[in-house]
C-alpha positions as CSV (number, residue, x, y, z in Angstrom):
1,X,-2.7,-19.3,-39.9
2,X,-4.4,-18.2,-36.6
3,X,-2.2,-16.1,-34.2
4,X,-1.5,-17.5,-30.6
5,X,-3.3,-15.9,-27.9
6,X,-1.5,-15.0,-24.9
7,X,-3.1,-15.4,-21.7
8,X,-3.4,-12.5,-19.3
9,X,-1.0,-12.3,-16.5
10,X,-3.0,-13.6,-13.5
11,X,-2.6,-11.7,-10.0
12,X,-3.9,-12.8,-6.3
13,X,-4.6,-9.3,-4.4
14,X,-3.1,-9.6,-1.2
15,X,-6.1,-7.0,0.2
16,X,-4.0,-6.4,3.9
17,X,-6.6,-5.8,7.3
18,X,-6.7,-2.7,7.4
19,X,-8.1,-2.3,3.9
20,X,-10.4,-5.2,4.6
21,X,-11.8,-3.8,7.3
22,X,-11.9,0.2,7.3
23,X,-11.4,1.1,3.4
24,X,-12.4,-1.2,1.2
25,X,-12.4,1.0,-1.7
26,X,-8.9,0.6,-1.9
27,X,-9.6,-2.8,-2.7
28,X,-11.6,-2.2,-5.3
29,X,-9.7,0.4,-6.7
30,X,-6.6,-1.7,-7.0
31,X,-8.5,-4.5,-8.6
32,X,-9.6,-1.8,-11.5
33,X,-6.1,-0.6,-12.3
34,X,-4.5,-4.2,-12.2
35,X,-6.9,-5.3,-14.9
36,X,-6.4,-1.8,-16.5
37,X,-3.0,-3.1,-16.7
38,X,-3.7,-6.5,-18.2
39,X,-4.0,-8.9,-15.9
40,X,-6.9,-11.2,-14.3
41,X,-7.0,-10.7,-10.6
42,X,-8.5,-12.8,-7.5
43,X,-8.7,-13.0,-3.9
44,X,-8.0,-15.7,-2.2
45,X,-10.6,-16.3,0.6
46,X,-8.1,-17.9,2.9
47,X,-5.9,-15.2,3.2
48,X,-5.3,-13.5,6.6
49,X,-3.1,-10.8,8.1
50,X,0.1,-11.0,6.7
51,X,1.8,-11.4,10.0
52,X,3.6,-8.5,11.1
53,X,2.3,-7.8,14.3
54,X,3.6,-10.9,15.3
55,X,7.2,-10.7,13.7
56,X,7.7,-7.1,14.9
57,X,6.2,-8.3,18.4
58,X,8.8,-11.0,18.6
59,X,6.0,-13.6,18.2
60,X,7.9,-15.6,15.4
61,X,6.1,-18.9,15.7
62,X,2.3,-17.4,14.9
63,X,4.3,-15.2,12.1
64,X,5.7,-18.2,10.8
65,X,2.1,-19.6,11.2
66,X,1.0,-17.6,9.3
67,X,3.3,-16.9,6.8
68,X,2.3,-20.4,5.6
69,X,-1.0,-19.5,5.4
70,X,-0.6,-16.9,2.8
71,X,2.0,-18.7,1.4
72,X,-0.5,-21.8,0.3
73,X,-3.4,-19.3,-0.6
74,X,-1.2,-17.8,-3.1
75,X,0.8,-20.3,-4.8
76,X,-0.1,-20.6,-8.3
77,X,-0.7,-16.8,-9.5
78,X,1.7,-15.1,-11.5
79,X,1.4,-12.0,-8.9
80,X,0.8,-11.1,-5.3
81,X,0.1,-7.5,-5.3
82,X,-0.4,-5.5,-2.2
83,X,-1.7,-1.8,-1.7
84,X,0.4,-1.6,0.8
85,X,4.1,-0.9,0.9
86,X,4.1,-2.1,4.6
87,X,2.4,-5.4,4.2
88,X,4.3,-6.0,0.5
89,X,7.6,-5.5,2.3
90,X,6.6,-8.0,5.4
91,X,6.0,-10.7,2.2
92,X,8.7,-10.2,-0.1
93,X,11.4,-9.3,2.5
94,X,10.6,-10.9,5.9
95,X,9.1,-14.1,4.8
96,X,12.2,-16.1,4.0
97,X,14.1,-15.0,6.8
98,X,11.2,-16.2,9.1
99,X,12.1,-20.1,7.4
100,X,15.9,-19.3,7.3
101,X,16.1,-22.6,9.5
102,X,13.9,-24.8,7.3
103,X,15.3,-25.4,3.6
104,X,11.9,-26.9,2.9
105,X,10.0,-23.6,3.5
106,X,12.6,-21.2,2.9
107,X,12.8,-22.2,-0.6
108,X,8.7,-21.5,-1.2
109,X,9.1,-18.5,1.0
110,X,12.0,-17.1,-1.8
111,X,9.4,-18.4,-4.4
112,X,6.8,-16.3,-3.0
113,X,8.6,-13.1,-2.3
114,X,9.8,-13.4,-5.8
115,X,6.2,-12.8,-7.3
116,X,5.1,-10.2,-4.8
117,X,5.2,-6.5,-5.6
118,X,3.6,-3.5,-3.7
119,X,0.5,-2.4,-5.8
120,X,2.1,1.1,-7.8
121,X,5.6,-0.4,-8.5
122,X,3.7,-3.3,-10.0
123,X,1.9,-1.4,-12.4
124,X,4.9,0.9,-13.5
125,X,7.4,-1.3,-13.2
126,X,6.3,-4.7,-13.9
127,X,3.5,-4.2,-16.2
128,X,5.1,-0.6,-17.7
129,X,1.9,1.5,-16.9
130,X,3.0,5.2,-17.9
131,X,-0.8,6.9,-17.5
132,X,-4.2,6.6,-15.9
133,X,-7.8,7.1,-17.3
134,X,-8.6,9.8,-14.0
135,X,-9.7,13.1,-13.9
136,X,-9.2,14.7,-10.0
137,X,-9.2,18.1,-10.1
138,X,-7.5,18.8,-7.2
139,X,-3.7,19.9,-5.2
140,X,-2.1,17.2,-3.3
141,X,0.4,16.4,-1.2
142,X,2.1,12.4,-1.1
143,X,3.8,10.8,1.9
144,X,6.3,7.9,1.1
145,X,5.9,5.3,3.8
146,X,8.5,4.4,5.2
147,X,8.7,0.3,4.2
148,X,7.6,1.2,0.9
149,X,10.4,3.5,0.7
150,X,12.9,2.4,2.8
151,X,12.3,-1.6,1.7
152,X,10.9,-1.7,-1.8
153,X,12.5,1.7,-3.6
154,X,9.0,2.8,-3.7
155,X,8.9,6.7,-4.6
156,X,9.2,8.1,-8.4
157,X,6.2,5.5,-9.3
158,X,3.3,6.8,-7.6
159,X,4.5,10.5,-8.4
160,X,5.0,9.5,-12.0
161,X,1.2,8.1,-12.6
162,X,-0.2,10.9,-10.7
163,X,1.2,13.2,-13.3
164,X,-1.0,11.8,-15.7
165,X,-4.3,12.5,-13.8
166,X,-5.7,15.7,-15.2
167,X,-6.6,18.4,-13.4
168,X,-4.2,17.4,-10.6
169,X,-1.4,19.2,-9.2
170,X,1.4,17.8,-7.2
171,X,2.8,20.1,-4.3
172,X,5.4,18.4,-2.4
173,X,5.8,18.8,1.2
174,X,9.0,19.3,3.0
175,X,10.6,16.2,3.9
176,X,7.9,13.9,2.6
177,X,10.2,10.8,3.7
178,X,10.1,11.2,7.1
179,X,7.9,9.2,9.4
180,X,4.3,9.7,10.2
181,X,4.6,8.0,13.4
182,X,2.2,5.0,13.2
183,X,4.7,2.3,12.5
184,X,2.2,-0.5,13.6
185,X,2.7,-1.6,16.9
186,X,4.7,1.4,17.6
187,X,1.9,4.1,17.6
188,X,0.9,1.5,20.5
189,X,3.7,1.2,22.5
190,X,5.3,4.3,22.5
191,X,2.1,6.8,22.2
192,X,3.2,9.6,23.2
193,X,6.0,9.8,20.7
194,X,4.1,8.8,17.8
195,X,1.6,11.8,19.1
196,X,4.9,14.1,18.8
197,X,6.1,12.9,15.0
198,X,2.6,13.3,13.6
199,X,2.3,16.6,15.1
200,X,4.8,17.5,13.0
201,X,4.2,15.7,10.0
202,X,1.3,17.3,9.9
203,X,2.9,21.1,10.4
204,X,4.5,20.1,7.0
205,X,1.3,18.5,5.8
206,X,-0.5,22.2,6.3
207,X,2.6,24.2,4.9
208,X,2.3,22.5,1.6
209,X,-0.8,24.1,0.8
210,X,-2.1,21.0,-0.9
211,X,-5.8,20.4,0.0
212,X,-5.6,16.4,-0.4
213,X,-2.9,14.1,1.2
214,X,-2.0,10.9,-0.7
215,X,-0.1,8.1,0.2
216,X,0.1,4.1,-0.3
217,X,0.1,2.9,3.0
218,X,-3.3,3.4,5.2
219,X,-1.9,2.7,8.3
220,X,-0.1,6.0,7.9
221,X,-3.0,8.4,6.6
222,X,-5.3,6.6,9.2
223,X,-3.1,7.9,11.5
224,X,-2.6,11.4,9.6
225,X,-5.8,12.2,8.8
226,X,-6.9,11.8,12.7
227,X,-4.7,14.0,13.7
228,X,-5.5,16.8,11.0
229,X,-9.2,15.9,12.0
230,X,-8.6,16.4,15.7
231,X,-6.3,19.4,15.0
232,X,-9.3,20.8,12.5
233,X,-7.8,20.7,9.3
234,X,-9.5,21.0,6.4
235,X,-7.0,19.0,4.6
236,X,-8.6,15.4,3.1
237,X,-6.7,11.9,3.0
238,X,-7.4,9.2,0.2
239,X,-5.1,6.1,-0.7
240,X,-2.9,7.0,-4.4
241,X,-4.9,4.0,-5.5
242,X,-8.9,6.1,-5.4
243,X,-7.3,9.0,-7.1
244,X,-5.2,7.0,-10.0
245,X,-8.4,4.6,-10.8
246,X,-10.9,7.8,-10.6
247,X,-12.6,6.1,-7.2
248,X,-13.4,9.4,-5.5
249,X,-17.0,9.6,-4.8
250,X,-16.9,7.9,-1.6
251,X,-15.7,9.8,1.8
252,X,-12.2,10.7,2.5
253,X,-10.4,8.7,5.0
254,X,-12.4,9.8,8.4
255,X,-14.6,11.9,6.6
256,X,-18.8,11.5,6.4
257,X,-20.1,9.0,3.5
């Protein structure tokens, strides 16, 4: 009698802009630790920004737009994983309530945001990832984003896995929950006091005496690791996903390839 094979879970990367277009490493390196986890992964070709620029601009008809966009690209995977608690949180919280007036498209909004999960609370707490494979000798520092904190719960899971990189040490920073001051549009609209939150974000980045910076968001190292560039710090940034797939021989964030 021949055992049943089970097929693996399969997962459609949501892959977000800014990975798209200034890291895609990231990319890559969340592909290799969600089939490190067990699953089958693809990206859909169709997918686009995931809308919030729009929805926190008060555009809600091109966020709707394109909420159905990604919506259609994805349907049909087990998953939609994101490597970005920012973009995840804009799916699985703000979809449905963009369709709260259509019953039609609220219900495969809820079915969507259901199945979508920000990239290190996927592998920890969906597929039950306890340990990488990496080796980064190296002290770091993490920042928890604010929608991947604040929206998804997102904050013992990333510090969990990089426990099990070896050679790695994990030196907290004071107040590693508070705001780097990108917050999308807002870096754009209120400059000068998203100039004045990083400044000290990165007071606290320096006082940790880590030499790397981690977080899950890039949209907030982007905006961290310019200003410890332009303040010359020696201090490097990466994504949590490069370090916990053992994807490190490329540039830091900002830094020369």
């Amino acid at each position: 009698m021949s055992g049943t094979v089970q097929a693996r879970p399969t997962v459609g990367l949501f892959v977000t802009c800014l990975v798209d277009l200034f890291r895609p490493q990231v990319g890559f390196a969340a592909v290799k630790l969600i089939e490190e986890a067990g699953c089958d992964v693809d990206v859909p070709m169709a997918q686009t920004c995931c809308g919030q620029p729009a929805y926190n601009s008060g555009d809600n008809a091109d966020a709707r737009e394109i909420a159905q966009n990604t919506i259609r690209a994805f349907e049909g995977f087990d998953y939609v994983v994101a490597p970005s608690g920012s973009c995840a949180g804009m799916l699985k919280k703000h979809y449905p309530r963009l369709f709260a007036d259509d019953p039609d498209w609220r219900e495969r909004a809820e079915a969507f945001s259901a199945r979508v999960h920000e990239l290190v609370s996927f592998l920890t707490d969906t597929m039950g990832m306890a340990a990488v494979a990496a080796n980064h000798p190296a002290t770091v520092t993490y920042h928890d984003s604010c929608s991947g904190l604040r929206e998804l719960g997102i904050a013992a899971q990333p510090r969990a896995l990089l426990a099990s990189v070896e050679g790695l040490t994990l030196k907290e920073m004071q107040d590693p929950d508070v705001c780097c001051g990108f917050g999308g549009t807002f870096c754009v609209k209120y400059s000068d006091i998203s100039n004045a939150i990083v400044e000290k974000k990165t007071q606290t980045i320096e006082a940790s005496g880590a030499d790397l910076l981690l977080a899950g968001d890039l949209g907030c190292l982007m905006n961290m690791a310019g200003k410890l560039k332009r303040q010359g710090s020696a201090i490097e940034a990466r994504h949590v996903a490069e370090v916990l797939a053992g994807m490190t021989d490329t540039a830091p964030i900002g830094g020369k390839g």
